[in-house]
C-alpha positions in Angstrom: 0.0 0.0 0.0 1.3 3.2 -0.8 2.4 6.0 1.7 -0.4 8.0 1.2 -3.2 5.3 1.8 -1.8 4.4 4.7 -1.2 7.8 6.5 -5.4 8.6 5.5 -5.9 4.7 6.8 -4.1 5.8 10.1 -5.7 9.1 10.7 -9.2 7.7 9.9 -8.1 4.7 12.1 -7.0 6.7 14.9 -10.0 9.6 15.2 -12.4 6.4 14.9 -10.8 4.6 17.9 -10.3 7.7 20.0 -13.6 9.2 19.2 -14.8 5.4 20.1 -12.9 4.9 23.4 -13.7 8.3 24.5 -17.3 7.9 24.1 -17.4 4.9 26.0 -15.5 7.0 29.1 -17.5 10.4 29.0 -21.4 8.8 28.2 -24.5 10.0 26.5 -24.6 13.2 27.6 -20.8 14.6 27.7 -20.5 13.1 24.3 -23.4 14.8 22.6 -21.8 18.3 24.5 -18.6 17.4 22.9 -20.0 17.1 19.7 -22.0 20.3 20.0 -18.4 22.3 20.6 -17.0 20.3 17.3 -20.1 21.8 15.6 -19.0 25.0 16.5 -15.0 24.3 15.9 -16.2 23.5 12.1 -18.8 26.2 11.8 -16.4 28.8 13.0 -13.5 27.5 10.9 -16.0 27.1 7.5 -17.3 30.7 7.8 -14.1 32.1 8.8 -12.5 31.1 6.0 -12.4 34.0 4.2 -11.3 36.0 7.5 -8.4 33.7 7.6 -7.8 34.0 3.8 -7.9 38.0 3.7 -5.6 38.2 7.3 -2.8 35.9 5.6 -3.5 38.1 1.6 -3.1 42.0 3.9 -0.2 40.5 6.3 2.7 42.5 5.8 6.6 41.6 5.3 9.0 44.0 5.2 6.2 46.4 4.5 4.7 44.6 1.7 1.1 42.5 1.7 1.3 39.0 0.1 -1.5 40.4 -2.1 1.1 43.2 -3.2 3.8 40.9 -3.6 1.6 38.6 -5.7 0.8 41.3 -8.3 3.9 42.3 -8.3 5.8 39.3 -9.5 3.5 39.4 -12.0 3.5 42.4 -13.0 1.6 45.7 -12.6 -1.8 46.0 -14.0 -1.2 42.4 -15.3 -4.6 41.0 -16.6 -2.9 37.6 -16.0 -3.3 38.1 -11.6 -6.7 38.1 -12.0 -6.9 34.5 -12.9 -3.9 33.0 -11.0 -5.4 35.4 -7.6 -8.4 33.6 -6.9 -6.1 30.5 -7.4 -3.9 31.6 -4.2 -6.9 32.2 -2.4 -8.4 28.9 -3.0 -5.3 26.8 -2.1 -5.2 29.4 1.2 -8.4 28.8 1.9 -8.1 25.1 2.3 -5.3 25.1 4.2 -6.6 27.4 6.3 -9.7 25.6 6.6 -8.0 22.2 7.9 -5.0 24.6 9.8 -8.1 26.1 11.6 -10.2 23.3 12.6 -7.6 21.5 14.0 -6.4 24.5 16.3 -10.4 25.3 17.3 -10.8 21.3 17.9 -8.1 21.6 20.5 -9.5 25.1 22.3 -13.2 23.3 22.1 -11.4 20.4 23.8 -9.3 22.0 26.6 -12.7 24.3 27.1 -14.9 21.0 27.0 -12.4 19.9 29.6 -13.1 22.2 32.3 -17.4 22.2 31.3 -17.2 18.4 31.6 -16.9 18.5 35.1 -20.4 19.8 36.0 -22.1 17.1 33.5 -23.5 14.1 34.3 -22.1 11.0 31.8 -25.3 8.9 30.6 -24.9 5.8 28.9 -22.3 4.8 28.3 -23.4 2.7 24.9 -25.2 5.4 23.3 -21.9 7.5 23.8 -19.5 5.5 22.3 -21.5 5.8 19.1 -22.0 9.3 19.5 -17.9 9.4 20.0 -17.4 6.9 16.8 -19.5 9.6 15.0 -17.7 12.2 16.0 -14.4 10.6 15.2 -15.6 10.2 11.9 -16.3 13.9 11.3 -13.1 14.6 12.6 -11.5 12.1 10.0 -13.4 13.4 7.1 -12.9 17.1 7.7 -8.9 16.4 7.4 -9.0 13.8 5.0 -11.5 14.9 2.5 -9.9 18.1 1.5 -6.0 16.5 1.3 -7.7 13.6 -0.4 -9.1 16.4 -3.3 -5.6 17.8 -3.0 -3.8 15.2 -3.4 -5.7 14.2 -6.5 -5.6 17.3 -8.3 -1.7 17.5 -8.0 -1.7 13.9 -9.3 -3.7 15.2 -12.2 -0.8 18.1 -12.9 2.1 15.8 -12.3 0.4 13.3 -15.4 0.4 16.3 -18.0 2.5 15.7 -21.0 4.4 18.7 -22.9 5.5 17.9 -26.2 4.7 14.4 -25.8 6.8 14.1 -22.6 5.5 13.9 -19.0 6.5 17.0 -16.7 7.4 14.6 -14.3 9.8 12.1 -16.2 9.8 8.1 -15.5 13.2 8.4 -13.3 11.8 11.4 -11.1 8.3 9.1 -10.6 10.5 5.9 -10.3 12.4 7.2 -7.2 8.8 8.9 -5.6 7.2 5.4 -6.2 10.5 3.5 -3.8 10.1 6.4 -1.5 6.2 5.2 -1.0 4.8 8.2 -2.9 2.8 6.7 -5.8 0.1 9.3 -6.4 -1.2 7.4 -9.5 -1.5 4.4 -7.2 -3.1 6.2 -4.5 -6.3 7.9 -6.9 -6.7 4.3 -8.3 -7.0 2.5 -4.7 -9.8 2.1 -2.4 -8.8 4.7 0.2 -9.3 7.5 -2.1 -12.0 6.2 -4.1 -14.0 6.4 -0.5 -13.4 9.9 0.4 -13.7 10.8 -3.2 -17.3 9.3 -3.4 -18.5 10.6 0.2 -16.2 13.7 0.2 -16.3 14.8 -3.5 -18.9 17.7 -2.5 -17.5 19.1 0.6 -14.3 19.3 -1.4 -15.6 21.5 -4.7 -17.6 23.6 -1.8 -14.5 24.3 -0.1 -12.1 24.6 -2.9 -13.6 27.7 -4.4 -13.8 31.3 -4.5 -14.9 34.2 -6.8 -12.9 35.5 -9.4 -12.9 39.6 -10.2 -15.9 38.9 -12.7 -18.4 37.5 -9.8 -18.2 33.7 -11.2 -17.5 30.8 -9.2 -13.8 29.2 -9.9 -12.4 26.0 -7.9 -9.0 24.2 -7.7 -10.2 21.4 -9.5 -11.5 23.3 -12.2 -8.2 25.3 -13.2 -6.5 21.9 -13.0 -8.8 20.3 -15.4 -8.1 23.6 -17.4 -4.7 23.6 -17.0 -4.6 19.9 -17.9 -6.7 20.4 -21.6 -4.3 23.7 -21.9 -1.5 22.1 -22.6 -3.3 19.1 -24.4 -4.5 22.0 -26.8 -1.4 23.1 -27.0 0.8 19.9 -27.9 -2.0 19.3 -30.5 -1.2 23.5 -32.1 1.8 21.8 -32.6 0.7 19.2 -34.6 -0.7 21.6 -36.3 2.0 23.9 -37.0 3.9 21.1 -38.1 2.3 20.4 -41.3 3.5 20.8 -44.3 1.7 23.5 -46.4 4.6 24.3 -49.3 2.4 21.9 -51.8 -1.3 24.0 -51.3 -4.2 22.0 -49.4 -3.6 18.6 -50.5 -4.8 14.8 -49.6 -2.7 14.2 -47.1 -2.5 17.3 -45.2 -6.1 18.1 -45.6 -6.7 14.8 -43.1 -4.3 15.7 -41.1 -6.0 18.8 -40.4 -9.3 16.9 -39.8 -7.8 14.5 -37.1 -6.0 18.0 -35.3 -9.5 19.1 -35.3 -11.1 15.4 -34.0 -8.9 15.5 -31.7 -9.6 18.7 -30.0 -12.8 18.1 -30.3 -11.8 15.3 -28.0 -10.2 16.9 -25.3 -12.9 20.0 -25.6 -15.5 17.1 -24.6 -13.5 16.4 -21.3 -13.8 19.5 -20.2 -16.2 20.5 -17.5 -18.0 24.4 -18.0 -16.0 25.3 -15.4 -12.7 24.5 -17.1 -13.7 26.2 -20.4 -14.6 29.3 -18.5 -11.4 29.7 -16.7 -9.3 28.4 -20.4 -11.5 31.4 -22.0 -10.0 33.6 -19.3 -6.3 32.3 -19.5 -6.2 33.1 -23.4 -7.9 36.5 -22.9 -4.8 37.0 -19.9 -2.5 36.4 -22.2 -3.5 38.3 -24.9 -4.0 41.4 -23.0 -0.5 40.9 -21.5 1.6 40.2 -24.5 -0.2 43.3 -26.3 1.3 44.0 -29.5 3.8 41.1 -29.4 0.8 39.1 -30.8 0.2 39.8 -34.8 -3.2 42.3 -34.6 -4.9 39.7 -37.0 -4.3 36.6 -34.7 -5.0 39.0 -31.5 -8.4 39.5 -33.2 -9.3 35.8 -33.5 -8.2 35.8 -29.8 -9.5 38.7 -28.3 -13.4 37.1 -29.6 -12.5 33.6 -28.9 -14.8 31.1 -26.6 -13.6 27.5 -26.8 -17.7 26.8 -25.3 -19.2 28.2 -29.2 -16.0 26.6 -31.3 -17.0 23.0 -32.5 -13.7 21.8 -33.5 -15.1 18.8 -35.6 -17.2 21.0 -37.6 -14.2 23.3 -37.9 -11.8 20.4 -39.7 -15.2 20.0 -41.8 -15.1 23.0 -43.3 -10.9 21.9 -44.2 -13.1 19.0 -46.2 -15.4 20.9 -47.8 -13.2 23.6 -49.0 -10.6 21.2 -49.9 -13.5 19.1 -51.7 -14.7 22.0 -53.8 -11.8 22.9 -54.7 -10.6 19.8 -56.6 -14.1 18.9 -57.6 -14.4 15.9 -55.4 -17.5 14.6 -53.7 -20.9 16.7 -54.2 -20.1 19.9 -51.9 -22.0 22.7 -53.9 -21.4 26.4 -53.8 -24.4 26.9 -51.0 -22.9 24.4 -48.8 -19.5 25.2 -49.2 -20.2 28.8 -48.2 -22.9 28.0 -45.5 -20.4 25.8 -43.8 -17.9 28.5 -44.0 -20.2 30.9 -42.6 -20.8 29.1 -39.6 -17.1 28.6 -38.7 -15.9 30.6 -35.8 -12.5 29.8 -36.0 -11.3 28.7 -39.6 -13.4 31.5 -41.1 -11.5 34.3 -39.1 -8.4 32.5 -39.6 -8.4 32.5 -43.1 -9.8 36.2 -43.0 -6.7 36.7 -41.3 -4.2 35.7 -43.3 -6.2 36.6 -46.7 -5.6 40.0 -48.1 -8.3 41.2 -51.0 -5.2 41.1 -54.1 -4.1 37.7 -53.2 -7.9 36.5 -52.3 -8.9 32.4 -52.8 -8.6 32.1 -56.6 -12.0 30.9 -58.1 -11.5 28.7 -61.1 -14.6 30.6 -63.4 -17.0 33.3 -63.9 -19.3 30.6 -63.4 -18.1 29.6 -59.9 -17.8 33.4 -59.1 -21.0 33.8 -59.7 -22.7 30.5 -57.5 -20.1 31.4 -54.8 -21.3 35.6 -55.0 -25.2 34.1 -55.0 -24.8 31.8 -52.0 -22.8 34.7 -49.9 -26.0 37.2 -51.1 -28.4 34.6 -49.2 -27.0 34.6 -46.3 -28.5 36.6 -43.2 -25.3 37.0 -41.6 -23.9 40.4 -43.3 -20.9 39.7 -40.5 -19.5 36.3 -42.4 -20.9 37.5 -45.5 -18.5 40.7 -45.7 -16.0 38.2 -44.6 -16.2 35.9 -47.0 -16.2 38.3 -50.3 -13.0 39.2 -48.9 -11.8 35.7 -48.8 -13.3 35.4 -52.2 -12.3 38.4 -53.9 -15.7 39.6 -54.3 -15.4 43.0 -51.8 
């Protein structure tokens, strides 16, 4: 078993059988007293939280707040500390949380101590399983959030860069004969317990507003972190094909698999995660300012990774290439309604298309489908767009 298992195993274990044997020893009523003053211990450290979180954020060293320092090392006015802020806080916040409770468990104790003296004990049966429940709630308040933790950084620690793991085999190797086997841990039974009965409390605890008012949690920036840099290795697919030849066979599917496959990974992602990706790109476009091309800072600056279906994005990569070489039965209407729904292939090839070196059309009779299909649509937006792609502006 790994090291991890076994230390929740031994503080579930231990709470259990003290909360257990001290039961038995104080009876009915000095148990259910005791568990009163643990009420209180969590209430005060659950709706404290943020008092906690805000004292540590304002505490000064060497004249300077955390908060300060945080947005400093970042950079002034960066748009970037707004989403890695409420990040801090959350991570704070749940440390505080379990810090807390322990420390107001031990005051309720040593107070409980001295009140115990003027209560009568009761039976002595019922009070053992008020004591085992209050052992449990003792366990679960400590283990639930590091369980959550624990799984999250074993989320981080299995992304792949480039097609490499950010933790490499020889780094896991040595963790794994140390007894720190987190992938071993989120498969085993320990974890899958507190994750099914403690899944809830965790997400409620690990969250926080951002600056815009929505709700963000530690699980969902690592599940957005996580399809980040699966987006990214897959840009790099991408930007690795070969282009010198025009759209042909071969790269034309390639294309359509990049676009599967991100289609893929957006379908993993929870709302949450796509929200908070959103916000990352938007960071770092306001931050890098004009060191991204205005044209690709456009398609940024508008982009929503909830609207973008990549799948029907490589489609359009079909359909264009299809026209093109007068393969299957794409017509002139289809080719440019498919277009005009694009929200990312469209505006890319807007991009990069300038009205003298527009898409070539073979004829005057192909001119003049493609100019009657843009005429139908109702979106003058992707209509405008696509004369220009066209030549037709």
């Amino acid at each position: 078993m790994d090291i991890i298992s076994t230390v929740m195993l031994g503080i579930t274990a231990f709470f259990l059988v003290f909360g257990l044997l001290y039961g038995l020893k104080r009876g009915a009523v000095r148990s259910i007293v005791r568990l009163i003053t643990l009420g209180v211990a969590f209430a005060a450290a659950w709706f404290g939280k943020a008092l906690y979180v805000d004292a540590v954020l304002t505490m000064e060293i060497n004249g300077v707040s955390l908060s300060k320092s945080l947005s400093e090392s970042l950079g002034e006015g960066s748009a970037m500390a707004g989403v890695i802020e409420p990040l801090v806080e959350i991570l704070l916040g749940v440390v505080l949380f379990v810090l807390a409770f322990i420390a107001l468990k031990i005051v309720t104790a040593i107070l409980f101590f001295v009140i115990g003296f003027f209560l009568p004990k009761g039976k002595k049966g019922i009070g053992m399983l008020i004591g085992l429940v209050q052992g449990a709630l003792i366990a679960f308040c400590i283990c639930a959030p590091l369980n959550g933790v624990v799984l999250d950084v074993q989320k981080l620690m299995n992304i792949e860069m480039d097609g490499q793991p950010v933790i490499d085999a020889e780094t896991k190797a040595s963790m794994q004969d140390a007894g720190v086997d987190l992938d071993a841990y989120a498969e085993g039974p320990v974890s899958k317990l507190y994750t099914a009965i403690g899944k809830g409390f965790y997400n409620a605890l690990a969250k926080t507003e951002n600056a815009d008012g929505n709700t963000v949690t530690l699980s969902g920036y690592v599940d957005a972190t996580v399809a980040t840099t699966k987006f990214a290795d897959e840009l790099v697919v991408l930007s690795e094909i070969n282009f010198e030849n025009g759209l042909t066979a071969e790269n034309r599917d390639a294309i359509h698999q990049s676009f599967k496959n991100l289609d893929q990974i957006k379908g993993e992602m929870s709302e949450e995660a796509k929200t908070t990706v959103n916000q990352m790109i938007a960071a770092v476009v306001a931050d890098a300012g004009e060191e991204i091309p205005p044209e690709m800072s456009e398609i940024l600056e508008n982009f929503d990774i909830s609207t973008v279906n990549f799948e029907k994005e490589g489609e359009v990569i079909l359909d264009l290439y299809e026209y093109a070489e007068g393969e299957g039965e794409v017509t002139a209407t289809e080719l440019v309604n498919t277009l005009a729904e694009s929200t990312l292939i469209l505006p890319a090839i807007e991009s990069m298309v300038e009205t003298e070196s527009a898409i070539e059309l073979p004829d005057d009779e192909t001119r003049a489908e493609i100019t009657a299909a843009i005429n139908a649509l109702e979106n003058d937006d992707a209509a405008a767009s696509l004369r220009k792609i066209f030549g037709l502006s």
